[in-house]
N, C-alpha and C positions, 0 to 999 in steps of 0.2 A: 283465405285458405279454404278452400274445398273439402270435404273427407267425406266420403261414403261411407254410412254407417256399415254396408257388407265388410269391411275394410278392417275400421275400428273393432267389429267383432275378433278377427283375429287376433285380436292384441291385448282384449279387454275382456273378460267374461260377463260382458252388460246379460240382464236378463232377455232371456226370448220374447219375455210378455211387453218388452221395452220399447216401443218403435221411436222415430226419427224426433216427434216434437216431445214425447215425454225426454227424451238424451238431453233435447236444445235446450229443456228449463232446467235440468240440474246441471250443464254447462255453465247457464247465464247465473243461472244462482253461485256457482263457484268462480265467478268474476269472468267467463268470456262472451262477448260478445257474439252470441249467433243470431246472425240478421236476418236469413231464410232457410226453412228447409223444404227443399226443392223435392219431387217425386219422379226421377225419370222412370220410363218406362210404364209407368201403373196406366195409362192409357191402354195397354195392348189389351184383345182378348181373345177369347176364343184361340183353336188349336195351331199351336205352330210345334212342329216336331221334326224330330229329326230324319230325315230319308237319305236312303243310297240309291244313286241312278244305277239302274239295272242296262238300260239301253237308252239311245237316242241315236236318230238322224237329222243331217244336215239338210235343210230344206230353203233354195235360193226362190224369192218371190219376185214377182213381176216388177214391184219398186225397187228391184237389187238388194232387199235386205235377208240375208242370211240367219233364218231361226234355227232351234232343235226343238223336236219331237220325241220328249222322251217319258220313259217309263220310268215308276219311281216307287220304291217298297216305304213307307211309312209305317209298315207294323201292322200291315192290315191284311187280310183273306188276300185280296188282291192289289195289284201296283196301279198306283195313279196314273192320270194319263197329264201329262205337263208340256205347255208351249213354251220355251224361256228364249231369249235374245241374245244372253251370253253366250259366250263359246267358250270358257277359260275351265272346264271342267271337265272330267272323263268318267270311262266307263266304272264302279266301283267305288265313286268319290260317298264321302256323306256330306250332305247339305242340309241346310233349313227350310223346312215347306209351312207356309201357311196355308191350311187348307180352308175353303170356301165357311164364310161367316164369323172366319180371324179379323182381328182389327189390328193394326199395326202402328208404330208410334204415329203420332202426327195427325188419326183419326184417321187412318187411309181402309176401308173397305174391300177383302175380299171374296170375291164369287167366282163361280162358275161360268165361262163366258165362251162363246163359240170367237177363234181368232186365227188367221191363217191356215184357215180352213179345220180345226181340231177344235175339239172341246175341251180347254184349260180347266182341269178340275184341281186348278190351288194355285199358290205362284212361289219357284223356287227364288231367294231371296236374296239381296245384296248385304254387304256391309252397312250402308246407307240407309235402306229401307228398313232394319234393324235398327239403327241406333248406336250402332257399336263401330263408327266406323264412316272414312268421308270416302273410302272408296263405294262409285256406286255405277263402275264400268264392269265390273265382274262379279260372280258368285261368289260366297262366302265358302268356303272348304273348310270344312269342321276337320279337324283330327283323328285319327283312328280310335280312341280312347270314348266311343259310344258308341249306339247301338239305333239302329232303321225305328220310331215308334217314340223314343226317348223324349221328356219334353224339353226343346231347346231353351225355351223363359226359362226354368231351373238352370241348368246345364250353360250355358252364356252370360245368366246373373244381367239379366235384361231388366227386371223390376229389380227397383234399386229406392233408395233415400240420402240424400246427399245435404250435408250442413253447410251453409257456406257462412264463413266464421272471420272477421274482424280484425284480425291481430294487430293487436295495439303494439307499440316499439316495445314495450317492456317485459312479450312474453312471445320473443323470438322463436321460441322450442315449439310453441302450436303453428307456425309454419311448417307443421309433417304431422303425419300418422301418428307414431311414437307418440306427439307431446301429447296432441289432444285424446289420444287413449290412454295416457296416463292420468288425466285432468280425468280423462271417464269412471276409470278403475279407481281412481281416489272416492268421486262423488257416487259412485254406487258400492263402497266398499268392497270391491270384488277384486282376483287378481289381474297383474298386468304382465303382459308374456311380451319383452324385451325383442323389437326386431332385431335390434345391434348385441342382441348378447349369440352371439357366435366368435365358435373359436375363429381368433385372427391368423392369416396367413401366418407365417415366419417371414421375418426380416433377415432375406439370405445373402442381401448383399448382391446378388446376381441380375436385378432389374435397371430401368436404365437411371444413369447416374443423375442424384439431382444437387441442386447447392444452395443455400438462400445468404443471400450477400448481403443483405438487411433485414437484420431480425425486429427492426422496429416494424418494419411490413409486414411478416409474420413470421410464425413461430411452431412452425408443423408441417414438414412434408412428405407425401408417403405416395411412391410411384409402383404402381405393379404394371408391370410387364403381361400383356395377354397374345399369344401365339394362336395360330392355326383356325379363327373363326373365319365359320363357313358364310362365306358373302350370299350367299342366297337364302342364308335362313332368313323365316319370318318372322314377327313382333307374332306373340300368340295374340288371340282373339282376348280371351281375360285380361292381360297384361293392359291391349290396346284400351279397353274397354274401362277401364281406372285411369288412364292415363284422360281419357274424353271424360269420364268424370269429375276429373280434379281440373279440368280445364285448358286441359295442354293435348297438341295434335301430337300423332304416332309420327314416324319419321322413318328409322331402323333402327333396327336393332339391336346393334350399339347404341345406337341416341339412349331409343326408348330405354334400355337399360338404365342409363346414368340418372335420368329424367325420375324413373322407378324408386329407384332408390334416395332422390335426393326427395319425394317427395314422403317416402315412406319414413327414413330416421331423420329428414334435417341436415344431411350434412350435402350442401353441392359436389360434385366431380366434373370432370372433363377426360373428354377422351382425343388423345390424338393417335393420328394417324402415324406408326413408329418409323415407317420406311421415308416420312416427312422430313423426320428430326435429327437435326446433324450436334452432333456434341451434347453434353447434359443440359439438362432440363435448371437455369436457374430462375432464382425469385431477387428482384430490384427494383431500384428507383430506375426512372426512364434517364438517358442523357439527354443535351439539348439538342435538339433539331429531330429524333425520333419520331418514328410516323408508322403507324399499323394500318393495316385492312382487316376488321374483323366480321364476323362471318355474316352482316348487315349488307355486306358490300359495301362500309362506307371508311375511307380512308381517313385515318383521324394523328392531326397533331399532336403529339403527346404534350403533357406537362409533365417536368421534373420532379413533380410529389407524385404522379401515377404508381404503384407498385403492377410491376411486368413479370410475365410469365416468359421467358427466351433462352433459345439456344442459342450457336456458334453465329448463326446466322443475322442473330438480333431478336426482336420482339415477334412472340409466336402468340400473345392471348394480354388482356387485361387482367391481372388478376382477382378474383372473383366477382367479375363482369361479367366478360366473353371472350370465348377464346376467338384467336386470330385464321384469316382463313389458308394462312399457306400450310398448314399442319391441318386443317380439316380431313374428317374419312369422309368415305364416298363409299357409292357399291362396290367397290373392288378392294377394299380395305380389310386385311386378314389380321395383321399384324397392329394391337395396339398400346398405348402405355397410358394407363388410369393414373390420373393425380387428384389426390385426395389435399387437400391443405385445412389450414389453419391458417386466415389473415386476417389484421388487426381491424376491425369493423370502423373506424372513422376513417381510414387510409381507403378502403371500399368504397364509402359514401360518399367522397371527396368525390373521389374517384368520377361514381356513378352520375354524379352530379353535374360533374364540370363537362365531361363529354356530351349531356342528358341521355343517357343512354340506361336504361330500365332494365333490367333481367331478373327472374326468379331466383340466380344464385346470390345476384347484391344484394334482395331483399332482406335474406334469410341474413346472408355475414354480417350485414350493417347494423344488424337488430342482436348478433351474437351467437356464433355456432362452439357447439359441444365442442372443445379443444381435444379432447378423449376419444371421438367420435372418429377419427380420417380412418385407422385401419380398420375396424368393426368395417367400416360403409363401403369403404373400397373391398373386403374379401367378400361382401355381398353383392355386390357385383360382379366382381369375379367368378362367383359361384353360380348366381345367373345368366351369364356368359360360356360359361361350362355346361349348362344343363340344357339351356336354346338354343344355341349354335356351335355346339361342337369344340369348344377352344380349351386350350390349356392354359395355366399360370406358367409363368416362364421363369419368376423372381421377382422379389419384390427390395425396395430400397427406401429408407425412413431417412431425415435428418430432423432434428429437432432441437429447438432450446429450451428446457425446460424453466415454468411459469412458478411464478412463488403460488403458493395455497393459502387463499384468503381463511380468515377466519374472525369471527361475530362474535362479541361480546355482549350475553343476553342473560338479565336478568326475569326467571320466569315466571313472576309477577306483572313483569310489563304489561303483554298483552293484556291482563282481565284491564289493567288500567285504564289501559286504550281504549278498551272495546266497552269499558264502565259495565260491565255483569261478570261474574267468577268464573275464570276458566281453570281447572288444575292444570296443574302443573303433568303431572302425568297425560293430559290428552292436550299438551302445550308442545311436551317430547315428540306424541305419535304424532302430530298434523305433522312438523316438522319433516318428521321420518317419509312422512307421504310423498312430500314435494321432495324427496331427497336428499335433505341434509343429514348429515353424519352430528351427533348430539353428544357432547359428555357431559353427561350432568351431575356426575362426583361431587363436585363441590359452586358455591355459587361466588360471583357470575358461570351459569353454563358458557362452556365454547361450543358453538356451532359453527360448522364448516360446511358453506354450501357446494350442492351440487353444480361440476362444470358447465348446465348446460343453463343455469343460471345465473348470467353475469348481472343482474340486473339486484342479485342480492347482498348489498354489501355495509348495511347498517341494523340495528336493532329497529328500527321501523317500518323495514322491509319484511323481517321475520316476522313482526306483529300485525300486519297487512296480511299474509302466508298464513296466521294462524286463523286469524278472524275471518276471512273467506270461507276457509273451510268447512269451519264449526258452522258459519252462517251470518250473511249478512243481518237477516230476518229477524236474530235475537239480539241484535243493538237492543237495547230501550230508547224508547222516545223522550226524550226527556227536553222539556223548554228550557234555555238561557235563562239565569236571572239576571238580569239587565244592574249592572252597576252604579252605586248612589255616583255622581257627577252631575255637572255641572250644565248639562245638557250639548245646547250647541253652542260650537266658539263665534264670537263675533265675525269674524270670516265667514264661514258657515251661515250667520245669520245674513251678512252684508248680501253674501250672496243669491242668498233665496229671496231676498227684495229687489234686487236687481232682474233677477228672473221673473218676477212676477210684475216689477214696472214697467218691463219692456211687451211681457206678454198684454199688460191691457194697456200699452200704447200700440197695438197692432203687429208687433213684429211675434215671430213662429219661432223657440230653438230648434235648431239645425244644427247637432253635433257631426262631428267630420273626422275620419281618422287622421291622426296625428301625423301621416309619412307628403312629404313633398318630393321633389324632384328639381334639379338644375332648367328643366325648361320652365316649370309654375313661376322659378325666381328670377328668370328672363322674360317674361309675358308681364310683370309688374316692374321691369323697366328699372330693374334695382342697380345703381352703380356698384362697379367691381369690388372698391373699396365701403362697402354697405355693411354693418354687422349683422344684417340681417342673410347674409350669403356666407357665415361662418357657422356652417350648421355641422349636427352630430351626423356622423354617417354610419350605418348597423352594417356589422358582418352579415348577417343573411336576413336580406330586407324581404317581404311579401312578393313585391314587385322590383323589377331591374331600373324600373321605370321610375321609381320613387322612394329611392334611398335614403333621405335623411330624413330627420326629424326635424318638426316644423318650427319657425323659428318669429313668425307672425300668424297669426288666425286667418286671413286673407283667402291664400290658395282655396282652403277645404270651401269657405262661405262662399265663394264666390261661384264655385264648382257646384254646389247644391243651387244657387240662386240662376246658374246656366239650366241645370238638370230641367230644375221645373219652369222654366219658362220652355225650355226645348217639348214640353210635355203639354203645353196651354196654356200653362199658368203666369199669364201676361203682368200682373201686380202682385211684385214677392217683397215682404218683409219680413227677415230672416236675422236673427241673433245665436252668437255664442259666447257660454263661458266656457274659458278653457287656459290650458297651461301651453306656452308654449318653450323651447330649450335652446336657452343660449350661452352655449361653450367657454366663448373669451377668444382671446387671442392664441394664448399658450396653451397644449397639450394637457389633455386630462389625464392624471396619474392613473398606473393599475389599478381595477380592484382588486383585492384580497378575496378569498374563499374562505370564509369561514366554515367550520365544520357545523353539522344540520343535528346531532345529538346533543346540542346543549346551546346555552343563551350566547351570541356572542360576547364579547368585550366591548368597554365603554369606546377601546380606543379600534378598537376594530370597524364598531358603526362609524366613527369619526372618519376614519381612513374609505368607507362605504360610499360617506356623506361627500368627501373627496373630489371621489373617482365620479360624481354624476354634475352636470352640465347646471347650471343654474336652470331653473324651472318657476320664473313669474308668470301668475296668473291675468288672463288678460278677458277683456271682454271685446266685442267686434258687433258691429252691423253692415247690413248691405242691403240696400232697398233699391226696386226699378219699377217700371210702372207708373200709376195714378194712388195716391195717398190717399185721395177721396174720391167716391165715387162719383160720374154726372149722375143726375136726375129728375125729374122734376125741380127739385128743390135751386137745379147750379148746375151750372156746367162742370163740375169737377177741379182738381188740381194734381199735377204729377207730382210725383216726387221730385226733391231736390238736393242738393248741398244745403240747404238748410233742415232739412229734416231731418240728416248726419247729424248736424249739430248738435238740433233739438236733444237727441237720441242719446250724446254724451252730455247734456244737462241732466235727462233723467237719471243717467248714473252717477251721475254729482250729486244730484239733491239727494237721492237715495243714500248717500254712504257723506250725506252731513255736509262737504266741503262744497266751495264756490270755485269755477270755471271761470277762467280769463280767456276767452277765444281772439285770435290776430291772425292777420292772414301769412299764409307763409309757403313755401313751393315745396314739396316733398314727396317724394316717388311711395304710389304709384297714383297718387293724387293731381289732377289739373293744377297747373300752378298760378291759374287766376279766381280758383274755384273752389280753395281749400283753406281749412284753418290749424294753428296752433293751440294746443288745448292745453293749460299752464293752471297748477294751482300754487298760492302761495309761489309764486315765482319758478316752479319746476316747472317740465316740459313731462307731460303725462299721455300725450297720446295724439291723432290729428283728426281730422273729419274731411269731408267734403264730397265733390263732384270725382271720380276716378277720370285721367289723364284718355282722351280719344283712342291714344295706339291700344293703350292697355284692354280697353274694351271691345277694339276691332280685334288684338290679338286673344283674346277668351271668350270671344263671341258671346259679348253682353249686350243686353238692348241700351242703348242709346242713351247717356246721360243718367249711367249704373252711378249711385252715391255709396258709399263706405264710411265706416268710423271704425277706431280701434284705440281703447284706452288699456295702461297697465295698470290695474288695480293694485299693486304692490306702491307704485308710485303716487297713485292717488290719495292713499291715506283714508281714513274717515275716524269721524268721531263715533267714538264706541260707548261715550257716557249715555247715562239716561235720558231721551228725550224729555222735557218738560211740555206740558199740557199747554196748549197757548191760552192765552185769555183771552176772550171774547169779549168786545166790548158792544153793550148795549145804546152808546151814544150814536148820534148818526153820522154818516161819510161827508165829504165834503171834496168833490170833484173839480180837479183844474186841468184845462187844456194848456201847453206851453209846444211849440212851434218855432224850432230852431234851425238858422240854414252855417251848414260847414262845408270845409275842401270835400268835394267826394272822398279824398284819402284817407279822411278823418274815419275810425272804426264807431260804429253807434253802439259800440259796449264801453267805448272810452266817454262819451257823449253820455251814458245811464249810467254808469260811474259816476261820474261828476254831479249829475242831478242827486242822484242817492245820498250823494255824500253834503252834499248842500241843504237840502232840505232838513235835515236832522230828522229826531226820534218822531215827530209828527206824519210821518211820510208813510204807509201802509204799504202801498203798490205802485209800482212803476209799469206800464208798457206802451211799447211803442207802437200803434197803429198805422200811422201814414209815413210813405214817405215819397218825395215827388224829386224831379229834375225836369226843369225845361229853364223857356226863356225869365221866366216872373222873377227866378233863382239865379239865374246869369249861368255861362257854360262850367264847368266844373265846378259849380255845385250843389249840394244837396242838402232840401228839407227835412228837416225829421220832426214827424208830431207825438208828443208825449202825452197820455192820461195820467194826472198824478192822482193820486186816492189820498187822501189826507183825516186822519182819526186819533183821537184822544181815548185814554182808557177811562177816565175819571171825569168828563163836563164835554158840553160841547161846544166847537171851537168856534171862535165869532171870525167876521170876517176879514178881519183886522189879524189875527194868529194865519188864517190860510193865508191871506196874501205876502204875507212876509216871507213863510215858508217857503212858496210859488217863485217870491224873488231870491231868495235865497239859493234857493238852485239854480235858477237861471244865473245870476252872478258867477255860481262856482262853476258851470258850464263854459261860460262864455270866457275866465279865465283861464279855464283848462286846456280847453278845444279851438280859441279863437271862433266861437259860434256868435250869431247874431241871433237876437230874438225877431221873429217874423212876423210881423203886424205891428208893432210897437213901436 
């Protein structure tokens, strides 16, 4: 919202010594948000005054352009001498002259200048070249209400200060004049002069007829009837001149009217054209197949929750959108009928939404208009209408349903509570009174009854926000939390921040993701139809149209960051998330409950809360592409792989205590020769591997993109205390062993069997080599083991290692059908 401090004065007795940024801090300090304040005009300088043409001729030049040559009284001994180009002016007119060494908005320069043969000593002035105005094809014609010499900057209100202010959804009523000079006259204690307190027309029954046929749509209607305006009247210059401050072009004068006023108290109107409208004026739902033209020129489908403005004919306007264009005025439009409403602000929004069609009246309804408000605003307009062009009231016609009167039960201690510093109770009363509420404070709880034009008020928390503003945000105390005796952080919590911090010094980067996917993310990962991972939650009003549910694997978001930066150079990405992701079920998630916000819920209320929401296991993911190591002197490098997936859910094994059974296994959106099973204790915890060729041509990932994703709810871990290992000081005792199996055979079942063979002597297992050619025969494969073999208490002779050595090899070779190689 816009407001011109000239503006705000009239409503407000701000001090004179008060300019435009000392207003915007005691605004911001009373909770609104003013983001700029802008100086039009303060650029001009030097003299521009008012003059009356005395004379001129028409003077056709050799390029066919038609000047005048005229003489012009500014207030001086003698009349200027003026070249001007317009012709839209006469003898006796007043105009605006800036004379030589005036500067004009925009930094435009002017002099004295020899031009079609004359010496232009000033330059009589446009709309445009003032400021006030986009006409810039004719003169500006001042009014007879001044005088040849007068200075036009006063007198046009040319220097000006304008707020441009924020409104937040919760303080609908600073969308106009009215609120934010009420907001003014609160924070400078000074009076506040009511545009809407004018006597209201009478309701004579005589205007034209209206009906509303759904009171759920709204609940206020008020038609006046306006006869005999003169079509050639103009928008005044002042009028025009506020209306370009607050950000809206002039039109006519009828528009500007409506426009005036909705921007002065807040409440929209519309005007139709009466000789348009065939039968009364009703307020409804659309039927189906319904279709308007409104005044966008764009033909729109209705929907059956639209609330419609229509006569006999059908649909003549959206209600409090846009009116429709077969009832639009025009210049020849004398006869009008003003409609003032009252409608229900989310039936607006809906509305506003679903056509996407924007307008300053849905901004205002949807956010909550004065219900009080339609006849005050409509007789001011009226009365505006009456005094600029000439017209009469004709009759006016109300229908309404009246609304129950809320009322707040407030104890007026709350506040200091709130706010932790003593307020009394006596300037607990006044704030209230400020913002308008009606107070009895007789006995306690006080009732308080907010003002209509505050729907946003309707708990004791609201009143205690209302009061503490007031008085000042400034006097909260500072006061630090004291942090309560507990138990610090939950084993979750811990599990987690090792997990985070194992994967950061194995190389990988977190990369959190917003939680919303889409039906194509879960098409591009190649998810069969019957997937549970394609039973996601869907939001009534998502961010994007494009990605409406909630994510139901970590995948999508990682993979999309691991696209982002490689699209950006960054050719080796290794990227991790923890995160929750939400899966539904199969059956429908019950209602939630609403519980009330002034007191604790119920146990069985959170239960019923706990309910209504979708399961939410935490999960953790990777994704790496690229080279794992870099070449360099040292090597020629290695890419990543489907093993370094793996690797990646071993570190989260080891971290949270529990052992990894990895098997291969085919699972979307995984290659199905490329991926594995990640099983602890016999569950099925998550997969790893190589991602599936389409998946990566369809997300445009580089080449042999790898993935992991475990659910850490599944996984489990041990939460008891670590124990300190013991170190032993005796020495190692190293044995190679070289085993050939089926290639089919997994070399986790193959280190299984060693581990379990060798018994408590065995330290370390890994596998270093592993070969396939002829030496092995076709289908099969070497595997070479380093066994590490150590005692805590002696050192072992050779006699204990080797037995070990055979020991495993035995429980290998009966496990796996492996052959020892060399032996």
């Amino acid at each position: 919202m816009r407001a011109p401090v000239s503006w705000l004065r009239e409503h407000a007795d701000i001090p004179p010594d008060v300019d435009g940024r000392a207003l915007a801090e005691r605004l911001i300090a009373a909770g609104l948000e003013v983001e700029t304040v802008e100086r039009p005009g303060h650029d001009i300088d030097g003299p521009l005054l008012v003059g009356r043409v005395q004379t001129y001729e028409d003077e056709v030049h050799s390029n066919g352009k038609t000047v005048r040559w005229c003489t012009v009284d500014v207030g001086e001994p003698a009349p200027r001498g003026i070249v001007c180009g317009a012709l839209n002016f006469a003898v006796g007119d007043l105009v605006v002259v800036a004379l030589p060494g005036a500067t004009l908005p925009g930094g435009f320069p002017i002099t004295a200048r020899t031009t079609y043969g004359h010496v232009s000593d000033g330059m009589i002035c446009s709309s445009r070249e003032l400021g006030v105005g986009d006409d810039h094809t004719g003169i500006l014609v001042l009014s007879a209400d001044a005088s040849p010499g007068d200075d036009a900057v006063a007198l046009l209100g040319l220097r000006d200060e304008v707020l441009d202010i924020a409104v937040t959804p919760d303080r609908g009523y600073c969308l106009s004049i009215r609120g934010i000079a009420r907001e003014a006259a609160t924070a400078f204690g000074v009076d506040f002069h009511d545009p809407a307190d004018v006597e209201a027309l009478p309701i004579d029954g005589a205007g034209h007829p209206g009906q509303i046929a759904d009171p759920t749509a709204a609940d206020r209607l008020v038609l006046r009837t306006v006869t005999g305006l003169d079509p050639g009247a103009q928008t005044p210059t002042w009028l025009q001149r506020r209306l370009l401050l607050c950000g809206m072009r002039p039109v006519s004068l009828a528009v500007d009217v409506t426009n005036y006023v909705m921007l002065e108290t807040g409440q929209p109107l519309h005007a139709f054209d009466r000789s348009r409208l065939t039968g009364p004026i009703v307020v409804r739902r659309a039927d189906p197949g319904e279709r308007l033209e409104t005044l966008d020129h764009v033909v729109r489908d209705l929907d059956r929750e639209d609330v419609l403005i229509t006569d006999d004919t059908g649909p003549v306007g959206l209600a409090g959108v846009m009116g429709g264009l077969t009832t639009e005025i025009d210049a020849a439009s004398t006869d009008l009928v003003l409609e003032a409403a009252h409608f229900g602000p989310i039936a607006v929004a809906r509305t506003s939404r679903r056509h996407k069609l924007t307008s300053e009246a849905a901004k205002r309804f949807e956010r909550g208009v004065d219900p009080e408000l339609a006849p005050y605003a409509s007789t001011r307009a009226v009365r505006l209408l009456e005094q600029l062009g000439g017209a009469e009231h004709a009759g006016s016609t109300e229908v309404r349903h009246p609304m129950a009167t809320h009322h707040v039960a407030l104890d007026p201690a709350r506040p200091s509570r709130t706010a932790g510093f003593d307020i009394p109770s006596e300037e607990v009363a006044r704030r209230l009174e400020q913002v308008g509420c009606v107070v009895e404070a007789a006995r306690e709880p006080w009732t308080v009854t907010p003002p209509p034009w505050r729907p946003d008020i309707v708990d004791p928390a609201d009143l205690d926000e209302e009061v503490i503003r007031l008085v000042g945000y400034d006097r909260i105390p500072s006061v630090l939390p004291q942090a309560p005796a507990g138990p610090g952080l939950s084993d979750r919590q811990r599990l987690r921040r090792r997990l985070g911090n194992a994967l950061a010094h194995a190389g990988y980067v977190e990369a959190p993701s917003y939680p919303f996917v889409g039906e194509a993310a879960l098409d591009a990962l190649m998810l069969p139809v019957d997937d549970d991972r394609r039973q996601a939650v869907r939001l009534a009003n998502p961010l994007s149209d494009e990605e409406p549910l909630l994510r139901t694997t970590l995948l999508p978001g990682l993979l999309a960051a691991l696209r982002r930066n490689v699209g950006r150079g960054t050719t080796d990405v290794a990227l991790f998330e923890v995160g929750s992701v939400y899966r539904p079920g199969p059956d429908p998630l019950p209602p939630a409950p609403r519980p009330p916000v002034d007191r604790r819920p119920t146990d069985d209320q959170v239960a019923a809360l706990d309910a209504a929401l979708p399961a939410q296991p935490e999960r953790v993911a990777v994704a790496l592409a690229g080279s794992i190591e870099q070449p360099g002197w040292w090597g020629p490098g290695r890419s990543a792989s489907w093993a370094d997936a793996v690797e990646a859910a071993r570190t989260v094994a080891r971290q949270a205590g529990v052992t990894l059974a990895v098997s291969a296994d085919a699972h979307a959106p995984w290659h199905p020769g490329r991926s594995a099973a990640l099983h602890v204790d016999g569950r099925l915890v998550g997969h790893a591997g190589e991602l599936h060729p389409r998946v990566v041509a369809d997300l445009g990932l580089p080449e042999r993109t790898s993935a992991m994703e475990l659910d850490l709810e599944l996984l489990g871990h041990d939460a008891s205390p670590v124990p300190a290992p013991r170190v032993s000081t005796y020495p190692v005792a190293t044995q190679d062993v070289a085993l050939v199996v089926d290639t089919g055979v997994p070399a986790a079942a193959v280190e299984q069997a060693l581990r379990d063979g060798a018994g408590e002597l065995l330290e370390s297992l890994r596998l270093f080599d592993l070969y396939r050619g002829e030496q092995v025969g076709e289908g099969r494969t070497s595997l070479a083991y380093a066994l590490r073999f150590r005692a805590p208490d002696r050192t072992l002779t050779v006699e204990e290692v080797t037995a070990a050595r055979e020991a495993a090899v035995a429980e290998a070779v009966r496990r796996t059908g492996a052959e020892q190689r060399g032996g």
